[in-house]
N, C-alpha and C positions, 0 to 999 in steps of 0.2 A: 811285310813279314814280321812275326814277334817272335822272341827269342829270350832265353835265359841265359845271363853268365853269373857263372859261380865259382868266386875264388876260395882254394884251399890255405886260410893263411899261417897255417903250419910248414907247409909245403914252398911258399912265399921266401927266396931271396933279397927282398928287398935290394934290388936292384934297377928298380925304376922303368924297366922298358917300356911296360904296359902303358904308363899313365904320363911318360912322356910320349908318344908314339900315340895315344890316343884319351886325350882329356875328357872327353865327350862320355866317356865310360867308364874309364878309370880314374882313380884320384888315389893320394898317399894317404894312409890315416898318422895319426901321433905315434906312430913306433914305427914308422918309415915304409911298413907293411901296405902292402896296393889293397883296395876294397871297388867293391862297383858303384858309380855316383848314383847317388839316391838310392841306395840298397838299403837293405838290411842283414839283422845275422841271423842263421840258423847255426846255434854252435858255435864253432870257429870258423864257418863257411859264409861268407859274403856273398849277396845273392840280393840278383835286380834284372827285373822284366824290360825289355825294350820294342819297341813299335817305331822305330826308323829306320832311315835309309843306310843307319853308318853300320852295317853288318859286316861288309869285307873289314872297315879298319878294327874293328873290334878282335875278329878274327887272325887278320894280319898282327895281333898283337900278342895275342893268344898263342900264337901258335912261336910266337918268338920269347915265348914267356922260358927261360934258362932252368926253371925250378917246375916246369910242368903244372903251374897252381893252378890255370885256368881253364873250365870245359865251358864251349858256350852246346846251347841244344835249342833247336827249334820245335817253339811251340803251336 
């Protein structure tokens, strides 16, 4: 399956769940703010394609994100 996650990092608590809860996708950048690994920006939107099997934790992470930042969508 390939899939998009895209973080709003205005929207962003910084509050870590993501990227402790799931390394593989997420990572802190320099203002404590979550980004997707190996992403890029559009804007202020962090955004990165994936083609693995870590869909549910990404998800699972996502969906416990406090500040609403993250949608993933299947592509």
């Amino acid at each position: 399956m390939k899939y998009r996650i895209k973080i709003d990092k205005d929207a962003c608590l910084e509050d870590g769940v993501c990227f402790s809860m799931d390394p593989n996708h997420y990572e802190e950048d320099d203002e404590g703010k979550a980004q997707v690994v190996g992403g890029h920006m559009e804007g202020n939107i962090s955004v990165g394609e994936f083609d693995d099997d870590g869909y549910e934790d990404a998800k699972e992470a996502a969906d416990l994100c406090p500040g609403e930042a993250i949608t993933i969508e299947e592509l």
